[in-house]
N, C-alpha and C positions, 0 to 999 in steps of 0.2 A: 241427425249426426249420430252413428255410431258411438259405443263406449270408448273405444280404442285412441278416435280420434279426438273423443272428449279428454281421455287422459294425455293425450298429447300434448292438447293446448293448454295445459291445467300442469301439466310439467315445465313447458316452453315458452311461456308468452312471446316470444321474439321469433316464433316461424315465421314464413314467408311464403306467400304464391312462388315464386321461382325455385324452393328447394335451393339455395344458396348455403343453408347451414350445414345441410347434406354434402355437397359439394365442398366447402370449404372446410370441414370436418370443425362444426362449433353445434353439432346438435346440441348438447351438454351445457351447452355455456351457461354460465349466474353469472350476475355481476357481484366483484367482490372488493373489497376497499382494496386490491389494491391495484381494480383498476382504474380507480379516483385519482391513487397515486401516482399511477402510469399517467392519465388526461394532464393531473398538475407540473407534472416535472416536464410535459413536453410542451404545455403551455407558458412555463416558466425559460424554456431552449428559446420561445419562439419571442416571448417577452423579452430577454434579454440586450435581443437586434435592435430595440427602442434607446437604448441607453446612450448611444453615440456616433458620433462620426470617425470609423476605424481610419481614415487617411491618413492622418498624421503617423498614426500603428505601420499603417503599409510605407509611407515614405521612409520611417527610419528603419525598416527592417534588415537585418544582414544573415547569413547564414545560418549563425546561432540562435540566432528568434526565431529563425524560418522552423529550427528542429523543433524547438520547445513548444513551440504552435503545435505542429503534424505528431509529437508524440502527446501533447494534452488534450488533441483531439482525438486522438486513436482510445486512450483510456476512457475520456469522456464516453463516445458511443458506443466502447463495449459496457461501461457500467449502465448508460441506456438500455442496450440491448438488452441487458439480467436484469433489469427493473422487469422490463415487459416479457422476459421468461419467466419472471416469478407470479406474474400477473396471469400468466396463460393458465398456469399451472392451478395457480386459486380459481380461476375459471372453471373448474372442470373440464378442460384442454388441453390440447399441445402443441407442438409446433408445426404441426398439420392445418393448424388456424391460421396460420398466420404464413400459410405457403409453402413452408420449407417441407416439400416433400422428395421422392428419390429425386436425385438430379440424372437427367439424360442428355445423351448426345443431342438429341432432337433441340436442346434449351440451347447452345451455344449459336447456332444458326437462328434460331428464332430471336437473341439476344443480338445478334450482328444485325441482323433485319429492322430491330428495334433502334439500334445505333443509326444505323443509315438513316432513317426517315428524323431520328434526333437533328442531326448533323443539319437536314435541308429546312426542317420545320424551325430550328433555331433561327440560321442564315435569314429565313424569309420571315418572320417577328423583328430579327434584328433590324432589318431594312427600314421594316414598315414603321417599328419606333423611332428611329433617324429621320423617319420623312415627318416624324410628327414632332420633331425635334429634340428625343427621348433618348442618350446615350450611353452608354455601359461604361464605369472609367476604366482607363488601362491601368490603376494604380492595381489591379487585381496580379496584374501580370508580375509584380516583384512577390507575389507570394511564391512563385515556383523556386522550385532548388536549381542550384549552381554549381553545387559538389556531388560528387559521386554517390556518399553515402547520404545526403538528402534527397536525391534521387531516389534513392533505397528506401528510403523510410515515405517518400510520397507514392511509390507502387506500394507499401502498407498502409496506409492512411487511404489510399484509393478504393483497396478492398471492403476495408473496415467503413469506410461512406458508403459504397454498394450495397455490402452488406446489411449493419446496422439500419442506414439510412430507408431501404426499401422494406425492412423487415418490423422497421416500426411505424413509420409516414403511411405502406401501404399495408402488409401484413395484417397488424394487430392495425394502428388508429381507425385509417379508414372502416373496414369490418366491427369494429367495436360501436363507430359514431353510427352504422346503419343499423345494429343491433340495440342498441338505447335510444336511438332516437323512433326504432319503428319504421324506419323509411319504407316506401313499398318496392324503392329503383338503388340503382346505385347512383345517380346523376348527384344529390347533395352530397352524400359521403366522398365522392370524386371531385366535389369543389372542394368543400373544407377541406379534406385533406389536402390537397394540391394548395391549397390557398396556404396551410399550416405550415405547408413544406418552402412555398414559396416566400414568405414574408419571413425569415430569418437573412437573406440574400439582399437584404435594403442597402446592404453596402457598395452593393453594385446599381444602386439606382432604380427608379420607377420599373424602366427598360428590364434592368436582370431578374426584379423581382415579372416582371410579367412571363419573360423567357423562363423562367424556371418555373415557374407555378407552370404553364404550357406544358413544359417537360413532364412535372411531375404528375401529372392527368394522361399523360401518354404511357408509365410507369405504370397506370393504375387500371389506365384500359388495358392493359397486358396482363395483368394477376387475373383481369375479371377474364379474361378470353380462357387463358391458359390455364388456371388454374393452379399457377404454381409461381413461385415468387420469383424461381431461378433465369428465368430470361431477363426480369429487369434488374435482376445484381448484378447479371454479366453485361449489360448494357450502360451501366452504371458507372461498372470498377471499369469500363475501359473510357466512357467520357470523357472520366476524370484521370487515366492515367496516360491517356494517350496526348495531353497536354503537354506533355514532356516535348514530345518531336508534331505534334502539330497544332500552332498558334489556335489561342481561341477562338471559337467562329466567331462571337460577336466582337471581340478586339479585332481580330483581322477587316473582316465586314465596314465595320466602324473606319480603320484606317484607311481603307479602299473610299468611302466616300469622302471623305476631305479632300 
């Protein structure tokens, strides 16, 4: 081995046969406390979903809880999101780590591509969980708005899950867990993450959580293709806002087999 390549590995312990740090722009990367603190607070999002049965939450909900939800979630995931900007940043990084690179036209069509095979991949999970007797409740569906201007604020709360949500789940966690952990593939950082992503969603049952975890491993094969975070935020912010004018697949699904 060459000097050059000895200093390499003597600077990087975290290279890789695929050149993925190259590509993902984390040559640079240390781990710093506070990407401890990044790991703990999203493990602390995902602990959370243990603490109860939201039902009775979703049964008495009315419009004004509808808001107070979608703007303490919108706050929530932008103070996530600056956790893990500040984390990148102590990385010797930026937000080229974690995907957000220029966005192009080429990303909206690749993001509607992403959407479509969402839409058929869910349908066809939802079924197979129904045949195995595995159901998503429809008590999901009084989370949506009713008024105009919670309308308004669920196409902001859409964004900001898009955004946020892919920019931490895949971006930074995923990328982070194959860098500490060493992996030589992406396949475990693609599970855990997707698993991390998926297991906060328990309130929708075994079913949502398997449906989403699914989701979010398709979210993640798309960073790794594309090299860029922006197909699956736009793939994302319209899942979730296109709920507005088209019923859930797995609600809908679900009701069609009864």
């Amino acid at each position: 081995m060459e000097e050059n390549e000895v200093a390499t590995v003597k600077k990087n312990p975290y290279k890789h046969k695929d050149n993925f740090l190259e590509q993902f722009g984390n040559v640079d990367f240390s781990v710093s406390k506070m990407t401890y603190v990044s790991f703990t607070i999203i493990i602390l999002f995902v602990g959370q979903s243990f603490l109860g049965d939201p039902s009775e939450f979703f049964a008495n909900m009315n419009e004004t809880i509808r808001l107070i939800t979608y703007i303490s979630t919108i706050v929530f995931l932008w103070l996530l999101y600056g956790v893990i900007y500040l984390a990148i940043v102590r990385e010797n990084t930026s937000v080229k780590s974690i995907g957000l690179v220029n966005l192009q036209v080429l990303d909206f069509a690749r993001g509607i591509a992403i959407l479509l095979s969402l839409y058929v991949i869910a349908a066809a999970l939802t079924v197979l969980m129904a045949s195995l007797g595995f159901t998503i409740p429809g008590e999901v569906e009084m989370f949506l708005p009713q008024e105009m201007f919670g309308k308004f604020m669920w196409i902001i709360m859409s964004f900001t899950a898009g955004f946020c949500e892919e920019a931490v789940f895949r971006g930074y966690l995923m990328t982070r867990i194959r860098m500490i952990g060493n992996f030589p593939s992406w396949t475990i950082p693609v599970i855990l993450s997707s698993l991390i992503f998926g297991v906060p969603h328990l309130y929708q049952g075994f079913a949502g959580v398997v449906v989403i975890t699914v989701l979010g491993a398709i979210f993640a094969i798309s960073y790794i293709r594309y090299k860029t975070i922006w197909p699956a935020i736009i793939a994302h912010f319209f899942l979730d806002s296109l709920n507005l004018i088209i019923p859930q697949v797995e609600s809908s699904v679900e009701q069609m087999l009864r």
